[in-house]
Every structure is written in C-alpha cells, then in structure tokens.
C-alpha positions in Angstrom: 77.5 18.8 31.2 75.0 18.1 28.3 75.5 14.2 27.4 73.0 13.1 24.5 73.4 9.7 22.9 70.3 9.6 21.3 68.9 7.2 18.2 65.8 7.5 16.1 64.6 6.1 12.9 62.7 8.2 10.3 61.7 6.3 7.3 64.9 5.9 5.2 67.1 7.9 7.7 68.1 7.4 10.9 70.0 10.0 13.8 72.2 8.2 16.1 74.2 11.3 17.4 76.6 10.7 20.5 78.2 13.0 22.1 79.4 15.3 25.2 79.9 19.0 26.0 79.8 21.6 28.7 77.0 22.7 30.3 77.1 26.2 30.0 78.5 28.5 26.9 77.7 28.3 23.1 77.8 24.6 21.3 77.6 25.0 17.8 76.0 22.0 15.9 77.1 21.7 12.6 76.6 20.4 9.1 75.0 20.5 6.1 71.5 19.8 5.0 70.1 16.9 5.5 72.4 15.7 8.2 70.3 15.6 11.0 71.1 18.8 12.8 67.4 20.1 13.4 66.3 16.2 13.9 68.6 16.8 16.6 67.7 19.7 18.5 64.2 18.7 17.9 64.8 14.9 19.9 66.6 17.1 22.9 63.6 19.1 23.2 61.5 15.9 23.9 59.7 17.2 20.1 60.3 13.6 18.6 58.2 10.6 19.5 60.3 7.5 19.4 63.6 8.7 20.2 65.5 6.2 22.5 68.7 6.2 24.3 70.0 9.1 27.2 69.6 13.2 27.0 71.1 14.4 30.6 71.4 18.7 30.6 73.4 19.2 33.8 72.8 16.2 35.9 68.9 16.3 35.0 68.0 13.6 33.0 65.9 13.7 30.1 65.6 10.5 28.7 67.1 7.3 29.5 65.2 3.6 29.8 63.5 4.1 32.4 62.3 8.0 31.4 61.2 9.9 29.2 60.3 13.9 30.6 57.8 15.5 28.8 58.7 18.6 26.8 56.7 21.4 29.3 59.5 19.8 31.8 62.6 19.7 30.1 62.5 23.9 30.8 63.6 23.7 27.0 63.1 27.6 25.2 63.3 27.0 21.7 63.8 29.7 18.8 63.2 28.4 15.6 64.0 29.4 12.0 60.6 31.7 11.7 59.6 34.0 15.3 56.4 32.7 15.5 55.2 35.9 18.0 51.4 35.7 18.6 50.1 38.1 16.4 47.3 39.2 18.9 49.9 40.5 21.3 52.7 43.5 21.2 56.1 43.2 21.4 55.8 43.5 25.1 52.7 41.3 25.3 54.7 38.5 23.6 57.9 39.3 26.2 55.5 39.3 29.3 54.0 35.8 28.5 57.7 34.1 28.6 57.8 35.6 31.9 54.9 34.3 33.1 55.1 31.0 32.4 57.5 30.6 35.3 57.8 31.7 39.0 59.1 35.5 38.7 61.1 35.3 41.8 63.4 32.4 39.9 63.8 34.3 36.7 67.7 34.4 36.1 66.5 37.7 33.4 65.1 40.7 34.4 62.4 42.1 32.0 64.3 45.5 32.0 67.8 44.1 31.5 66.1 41.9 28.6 64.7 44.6 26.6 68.1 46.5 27.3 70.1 43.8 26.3 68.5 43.2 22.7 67.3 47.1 22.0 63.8 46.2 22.2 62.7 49.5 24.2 61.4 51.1 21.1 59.7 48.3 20.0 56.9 47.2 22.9 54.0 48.7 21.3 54.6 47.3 18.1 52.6 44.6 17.1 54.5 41.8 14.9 53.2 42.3 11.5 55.2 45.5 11.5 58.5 44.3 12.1 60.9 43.2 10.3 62.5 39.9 10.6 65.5 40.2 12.5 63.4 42.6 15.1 60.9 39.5 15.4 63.6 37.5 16.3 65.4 39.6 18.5 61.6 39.2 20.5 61.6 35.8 20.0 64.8 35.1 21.6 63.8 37.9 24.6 61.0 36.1 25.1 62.9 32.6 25.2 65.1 33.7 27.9 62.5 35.4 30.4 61.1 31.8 30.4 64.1 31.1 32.5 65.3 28.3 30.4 68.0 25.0 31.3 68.6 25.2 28.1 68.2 27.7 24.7 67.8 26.1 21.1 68.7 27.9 18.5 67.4 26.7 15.1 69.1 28.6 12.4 67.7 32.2 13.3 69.3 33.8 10.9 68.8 31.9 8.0 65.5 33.6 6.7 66.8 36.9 6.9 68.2 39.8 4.7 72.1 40.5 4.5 71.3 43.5 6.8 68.7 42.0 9.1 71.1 39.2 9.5 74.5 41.4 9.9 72.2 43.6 12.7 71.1 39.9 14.6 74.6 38.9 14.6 75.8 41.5 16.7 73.1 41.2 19.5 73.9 37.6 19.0 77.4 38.0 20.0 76.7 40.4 22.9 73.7 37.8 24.1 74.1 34.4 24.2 78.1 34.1 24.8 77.1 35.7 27.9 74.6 32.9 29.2 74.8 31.2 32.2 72.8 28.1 30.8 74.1 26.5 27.7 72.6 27.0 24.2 72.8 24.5 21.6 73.0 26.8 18.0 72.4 24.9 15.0 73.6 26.2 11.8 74.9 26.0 8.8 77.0 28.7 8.1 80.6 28.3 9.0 80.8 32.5 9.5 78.0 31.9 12.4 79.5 28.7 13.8 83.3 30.8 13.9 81.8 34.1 15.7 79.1 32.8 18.2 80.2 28.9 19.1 82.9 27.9 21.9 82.4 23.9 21.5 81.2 22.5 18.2 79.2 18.7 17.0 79.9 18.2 13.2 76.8 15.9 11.4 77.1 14.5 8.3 74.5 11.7 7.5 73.2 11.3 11.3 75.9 10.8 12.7 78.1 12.7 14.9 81.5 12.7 12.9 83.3 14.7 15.8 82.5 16.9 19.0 84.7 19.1 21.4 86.0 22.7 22.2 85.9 24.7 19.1 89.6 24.8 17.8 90.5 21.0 18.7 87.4 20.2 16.5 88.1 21.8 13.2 91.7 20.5 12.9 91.1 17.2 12.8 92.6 16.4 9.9 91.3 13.2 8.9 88.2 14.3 9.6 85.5 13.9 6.5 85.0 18.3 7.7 88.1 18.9 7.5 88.6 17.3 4.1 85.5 19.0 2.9 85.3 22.0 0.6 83.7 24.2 3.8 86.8 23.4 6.2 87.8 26.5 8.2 90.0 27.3 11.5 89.4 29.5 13.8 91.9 32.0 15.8 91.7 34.2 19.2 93.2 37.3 18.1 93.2 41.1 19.6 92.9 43.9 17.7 96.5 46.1 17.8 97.3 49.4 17.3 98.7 49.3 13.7 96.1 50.7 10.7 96.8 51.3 7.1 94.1 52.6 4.7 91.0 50.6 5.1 93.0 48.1 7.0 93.6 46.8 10.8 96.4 45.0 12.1 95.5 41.7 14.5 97.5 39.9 16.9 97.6 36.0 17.4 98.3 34.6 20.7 101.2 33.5 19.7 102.6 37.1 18.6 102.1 36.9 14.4 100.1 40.1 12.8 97.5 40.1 10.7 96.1 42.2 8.5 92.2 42.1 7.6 89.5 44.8 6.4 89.3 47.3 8.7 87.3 46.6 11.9 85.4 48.8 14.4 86.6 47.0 17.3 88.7 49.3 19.8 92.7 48.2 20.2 93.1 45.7 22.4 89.4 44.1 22.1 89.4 39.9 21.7 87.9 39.2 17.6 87.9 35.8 16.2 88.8 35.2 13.1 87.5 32.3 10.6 90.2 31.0 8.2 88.6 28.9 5.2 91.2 26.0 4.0 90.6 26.8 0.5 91.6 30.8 1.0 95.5 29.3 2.3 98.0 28.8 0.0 101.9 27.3 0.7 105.4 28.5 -0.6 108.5 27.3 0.1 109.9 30.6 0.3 108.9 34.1 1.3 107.1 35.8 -1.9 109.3 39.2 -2.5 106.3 40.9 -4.5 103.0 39.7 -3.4 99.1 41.3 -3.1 98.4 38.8 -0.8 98.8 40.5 2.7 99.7 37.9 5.1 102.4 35.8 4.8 103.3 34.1 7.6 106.0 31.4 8.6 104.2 27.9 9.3 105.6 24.2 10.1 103.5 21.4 8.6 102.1 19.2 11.4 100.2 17.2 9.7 98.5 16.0 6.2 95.3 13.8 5.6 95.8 10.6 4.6 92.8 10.7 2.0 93.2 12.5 -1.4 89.7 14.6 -1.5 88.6 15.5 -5.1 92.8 16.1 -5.8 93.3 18.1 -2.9 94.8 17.1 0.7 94.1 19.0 3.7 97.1 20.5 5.3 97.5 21.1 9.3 99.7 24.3 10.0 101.3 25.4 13.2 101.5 29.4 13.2 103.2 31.0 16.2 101.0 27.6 18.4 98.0 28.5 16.2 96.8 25.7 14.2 95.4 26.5 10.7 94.2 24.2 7.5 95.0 24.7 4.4 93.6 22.7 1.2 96.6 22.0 -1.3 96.2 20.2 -4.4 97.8 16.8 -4.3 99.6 17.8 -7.1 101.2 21.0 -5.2 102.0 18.7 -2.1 104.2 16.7 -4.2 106.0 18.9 -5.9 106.2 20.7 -2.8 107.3 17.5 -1.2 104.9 18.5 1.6 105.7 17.0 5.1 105.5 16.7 8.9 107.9 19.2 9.8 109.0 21.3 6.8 108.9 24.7 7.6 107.4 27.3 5.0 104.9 30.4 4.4 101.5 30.3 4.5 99.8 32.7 2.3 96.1 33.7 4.5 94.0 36.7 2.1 92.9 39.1 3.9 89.3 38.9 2.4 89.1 35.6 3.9 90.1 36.7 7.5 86.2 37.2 8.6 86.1 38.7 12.1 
C-alpha cells in the first residue's frame, strides 16, 4: 500500500495531498497544470526540502515525525519529462549504470529481458544525441527499472514528444509498466494516457487531492469538481468480438452491449479499454430510427450533479452495469425531465471511443 498525506508550502501555493492506494500496478495522478501533480511526485521522492507529514510505499516508511529517508534510500527511479541519458555513454552504457547501482543478484530485471522488453537491441551502440525522443525515453525508463526500484515515477514522459514518437512510447508503455511488480505512480495530464495505462487514479486540482481510488469508481463521481469539468471521461473493460464492417470493429462490454469504434489491430477476444469523454454522449428519449451516430445504446439514469457547471449537468449512466457520464445542457435535462431512474438511449460517437 502507498499511503502519502503529505503538506508543503511554496510561496503562494501550498500541496496538502492525502491519499491511499495499492502498492503494486499503475496509479495515475491527475490534473491540470498547476495543480500540484509534479510537486507531488517530486515530495515522494524525498526531492522537496520542507515537506512534512507521512510517505509509507509498502510498509517502508518514508517520512513521518520522527523520519525523514534521504532520497538515495527511498530506492525511488524517477523518469522525468526530458531522458536526461549521459551523453558520454551509449545506450548500453547508460542501461549498465542502472544496473550497477544496486546488488545484481537482487535485480528483479534482467538486462536481456530489459532490452527485449522495450526493443532496445538495435540501439546499444548508439550514443544519445542520435536518438530520437521517444527512443531516449524508452532508455530512460530501461535504465529506471535495472535500478531495481520500490517504486517508478513517471513524470509526463510523453509530453515532449511528436504524435508518432508519442503513439510508438504508448505501446511499450502498455506492454511495460501494467506488468510491474512494484507500483508506479504516472503523472499526466492527458486523459487518453490516464484511460490506457492507469488501474487506480488521484485527481488534483489546486493542491489538493479532490478524489483517489480504483480507476472506474473515481471518474464517476458525480459531484465531483472532475467530473463536472469540461475533461470528464469514463472508462470501460471491453474485448474485442468477432464482428467488422469497413474500417470498423465491433467491442463487447462486460455487461454484453456492442460497440462499434475505428477499426483496431487487436486480435478477437483481446481485453482494450476504452475512454468515453462526457461531452462526446448525448441522451434521447427514444431510439433515433435514422442516425450517423453508431452506438446507441439503452441507459438508466443513476444519477445527476447537483451543481449546474457553465449550463451543463453531468449525467451518471448505467449501461448493461457499465457506468458512463454524459454532460447535458441544463436546458436538455429539463426538457428531458432528466432523472434517477428514467430509462433512455445514450448516443456514444464512435470517434470518441479511444482504445
């Protein structure tokens, strides 16, 4: 279990983030600039003088009143927004120092397996000013994890790259770190990143920890000041079925409803998650007959927020078990007369569905 309840004052702002999650898997920390998120991560790794309060990863404890372990003993690997390779060393000079900074015969990573893992074989001679920057981060985060780490930080490493570098990362991403047996904490703030990569997820807004939790309990809070936001999403565990039209693939929810999305390279019956943005859902009280919107699906209301946002209310869906937001226009909810329990469709685009 990771428990941080943590305070620290920086001129006119000040992080007092408390929270809980598992120890192990993919915690997404999430929010928008300015809200603390790299203050954060920086105040786990022991990086920021003056932070008070408790940091426990996993029964060791980091800070409390009575401690306060220095960074080279938290066994913190930290991968930052820029690689930061040492340019007098190759690719596989920069990999070997991670591994030995710590006793080989406790390294949960083999070097091989490593290099395997993130396609880095026909890269060790290289030095770093010839490659690009999603290869320099695939090093750095290779040579993050030989360091046998309690814990991997993850300061939005995709954010300086291109649409392909980043689209290429993403992948090894997904095959990497949701694979760990130590617990990464992935800061970000791209909702696409967050949906594909995190299992557990901290929302920040001004500090503060507005909410924390697994995943899909997290971003249906309705009240919440995310979920009311412009940038609120869902996300659903879905397979990929047999069914394909032109340029499109059929998913199935758990709960047994298809979906129909831009076509996918996954094989059938592979797990995808998909990320559902509240503004991309739209309600009717009755199944359109002629429609270019492809999924329309019977919902139940659950839930609205009691807050009118900007003239919209957020909207908590139950589709087939699945809970799903949608952002309505307090104008459409009362003339929809919008309310816990009314059954209706749900109209998802399938340009939003983003696997």
């Amino acid at each position: 279990m990771i428990d941080v309840d943590v305070q620290l004052d920086r001129g006119s702002f000040r992080l007092q983030a408390d929270f809980e999650v598992p120890g192990k898997g993919v915690t997404g920390i999430f929010g928008a600039s300015g809200s603390g998120k790299t203050t954060l991560l920086r105040a786990v790794a022991g990086l920021e003088e003056g932070a008070r309060g408790q940091i426990s990863v996993n029964d060791s404890v980091w800070l409390s009143r009575d401690a306060d372990i220095p960074v080279h003993r938290r066994k913190v690997a930290y991968v930052f927004q820029e690689a930061s390779l040492f340019p007098h060393l190759n690719v596989e000079g920069n990999l070997l120092f991670g591994r030995t900074r710590v006793n080989e015969l406790v390294h949960q990573f083999d070097l091989e397996e490593v290099i395997s893992l993130l396609g880095l074989k026909d890269l060790l001679h290289r030095d770093p000013e010839s490659l690009s920057g999603g290869e320099k981060q695939r090093v750095a985060i290779g040579r993050a994890l030989l360091s046998k780490p309690s814990l991997l930080l993850m300061d939005e490493p995709l954010s300086g790259l291109d649409h392909g570098s980043r689209k290429s990362l993403m992948l090894f991403l997904e095959k990497t770190i949701q694979s760990l047996e130590i617990p990464v904490l992935y800061v970000s703030h791209s909702s696409d990143e967050i949906a594909r990569l995190a299992a557990n997820l901290v929302l920040m807004k001004d500090g503060l920890v507005s909410a924390y939790g697994a995943i899909a309990e997290v971003l249906v809070q309705v009240d919440s000041p995310f979920a009311t936001s412009e940038e609120a999403f869902t996300v659903l565990e879905c397979r990929v079925g047999e069914g394909e039209d032109l340029h499109i693939s059929h998913i199935h929810s758990r709960g047994g409803e298809t979906l129909r999305i831009s076509k996918v390279r996954h094989g059938v019956g592979m797990p995808v998650r998909l990320r559902i943005q509240a503004r991309d859902v739209s309600l009717c009280l009755t199944r359109p007959l002629h429609s270019s919107i492809l999924n329309i699906l019977p919902a139940t209301v659950r839930a609205l927020s009691r807050q009118v946002e900007n003239g919209h209310r957020t909207v908590k869906l139950d589709i087939a078990g699945d809970n799903v937001l949608a952002r309505v226009s307090e104008y459409s909810c009362q003339q929809l007369t919008i309310c816990p329990g009314l059954e209706l469709f749900a109209q998802i685009k399938s340009a939003a569905l983003v696997t």
